[in-house]
C-alpha positions as a printed Julia matrix, in Angstrom:
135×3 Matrix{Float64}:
   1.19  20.95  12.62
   5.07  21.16  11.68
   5.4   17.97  14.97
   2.79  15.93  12.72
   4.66  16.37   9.48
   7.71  15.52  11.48
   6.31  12.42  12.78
   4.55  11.38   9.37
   7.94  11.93   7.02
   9.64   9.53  10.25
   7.11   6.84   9.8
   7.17   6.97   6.26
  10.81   6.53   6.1
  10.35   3.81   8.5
   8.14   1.92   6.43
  10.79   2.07   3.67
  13.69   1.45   5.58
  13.87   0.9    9.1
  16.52   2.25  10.36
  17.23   5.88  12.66
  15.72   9.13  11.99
  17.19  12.49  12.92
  15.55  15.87  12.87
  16.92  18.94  12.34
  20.66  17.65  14.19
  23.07  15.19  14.02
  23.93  14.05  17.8
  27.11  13.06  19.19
  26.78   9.01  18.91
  25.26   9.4   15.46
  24.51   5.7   14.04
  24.62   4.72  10.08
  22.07   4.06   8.23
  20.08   6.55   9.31
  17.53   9.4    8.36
  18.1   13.07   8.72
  15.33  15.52   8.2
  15.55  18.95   7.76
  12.59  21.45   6.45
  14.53  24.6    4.64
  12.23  26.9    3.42
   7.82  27.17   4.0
   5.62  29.02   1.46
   2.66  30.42   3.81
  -0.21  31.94   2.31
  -3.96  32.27   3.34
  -7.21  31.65   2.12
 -10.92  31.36   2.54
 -12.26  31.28   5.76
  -9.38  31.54   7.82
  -7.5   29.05   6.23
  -3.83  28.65   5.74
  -2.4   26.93   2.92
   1.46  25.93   3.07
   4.25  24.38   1.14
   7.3   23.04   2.92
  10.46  22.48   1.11
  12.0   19.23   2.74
  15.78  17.65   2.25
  15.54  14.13   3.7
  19.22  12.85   3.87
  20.55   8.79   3.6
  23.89   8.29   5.33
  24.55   4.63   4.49
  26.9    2.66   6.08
  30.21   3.21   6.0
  31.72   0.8    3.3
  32.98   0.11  -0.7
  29.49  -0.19  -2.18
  27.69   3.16   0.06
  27.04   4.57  -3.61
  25.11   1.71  -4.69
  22.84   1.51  -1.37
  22.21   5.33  -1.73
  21.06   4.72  -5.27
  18.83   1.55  -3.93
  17.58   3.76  -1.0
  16.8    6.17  -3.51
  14.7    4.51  -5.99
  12.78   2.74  -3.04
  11.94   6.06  -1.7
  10.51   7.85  -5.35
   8.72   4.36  -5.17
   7.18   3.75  -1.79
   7.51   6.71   0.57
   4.32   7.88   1.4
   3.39  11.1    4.11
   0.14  10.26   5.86
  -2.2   12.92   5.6
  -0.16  15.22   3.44
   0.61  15.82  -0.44
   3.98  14.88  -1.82
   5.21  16.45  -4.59
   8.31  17.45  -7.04
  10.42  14.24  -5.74
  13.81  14.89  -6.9
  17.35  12.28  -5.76
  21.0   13.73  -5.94
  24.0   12.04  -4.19
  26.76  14.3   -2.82
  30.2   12.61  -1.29
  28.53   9.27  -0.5
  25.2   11.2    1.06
  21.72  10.8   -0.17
  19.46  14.12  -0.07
  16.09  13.17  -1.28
  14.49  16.26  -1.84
  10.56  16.86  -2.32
   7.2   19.76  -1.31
   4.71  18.56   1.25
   1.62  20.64   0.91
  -0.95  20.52   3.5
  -3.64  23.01   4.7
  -4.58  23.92   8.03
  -7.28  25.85   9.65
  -7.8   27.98  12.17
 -10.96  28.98  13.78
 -11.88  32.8   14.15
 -14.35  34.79  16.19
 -16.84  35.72  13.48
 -19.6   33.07  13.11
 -20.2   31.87   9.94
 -24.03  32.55   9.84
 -25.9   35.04  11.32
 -29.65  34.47  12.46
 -32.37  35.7    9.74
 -35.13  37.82  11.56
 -38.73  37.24   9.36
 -41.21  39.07   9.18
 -44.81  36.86   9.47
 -47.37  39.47  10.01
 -48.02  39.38   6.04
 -51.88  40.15   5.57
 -53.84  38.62   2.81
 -55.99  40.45   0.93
């Protein structure tokens, strides 16, 4: 499930700015503007039926390119991501911007559900009993 969320935050930064998207690590030839994501802390808990319900804390960074005005494009990246990024099949939630030394971290809860099937049935058959006599 964590690959799909992966692959769901990259195309929704995609769709808002296309430009690279790193997970996790910064390589060796890393290229501005890009994307970094990294996922820093999960709330698991269960629930009915085998289910799982979990909250992952996510810091999506914007390293803009390198110039005078980098403040200015994190701010624009910014507000076009509280506006338009979107997480297909998952719930965003508590969106939050800061900019630290030229870096945007866009910060925000994806909350998704997943479940996972057990050995228990969920119905058992009903035996009847049809030999009722009238009287």
């Amino acid at each position: 499930m964590i690959d799909k969320l992966y692959k769901s935050i990259a195309a929704g930064l995609k769709a808002v700015r296309p430009c690279k998207v790193y997970v996790e690590d910064v390589p060796q030839n890393f290229a501005q503007p890009s994307f970094l994501i990294i996922f820093y802390e999960q709330e698991p808990s269960r629930g009915i039926n085998g289910r799982l319900k979990n909250s992952v804390r996510v810091d999506v960074s914007y390293f803009p390119e390198s110039g005078n005005e980098a403040f200015e494009e994190c701010w624009r990246v910014g507000e076009d991501l509280s506006r338009e990024f979107r997480a297909a099949d998952f719930k965003i939630r508590n969106r939050n911007l800061k900019i630290v030394d030229n870096v945007l971290h866009f910060l925000f809860d994806v909350d998704y559900r997943e479940y996972l099937p057990g050995e228990t049935p969920a119905m058992q058959t009903v035996s009847q009993n049809t030999d009722i006599k009238e009287e």
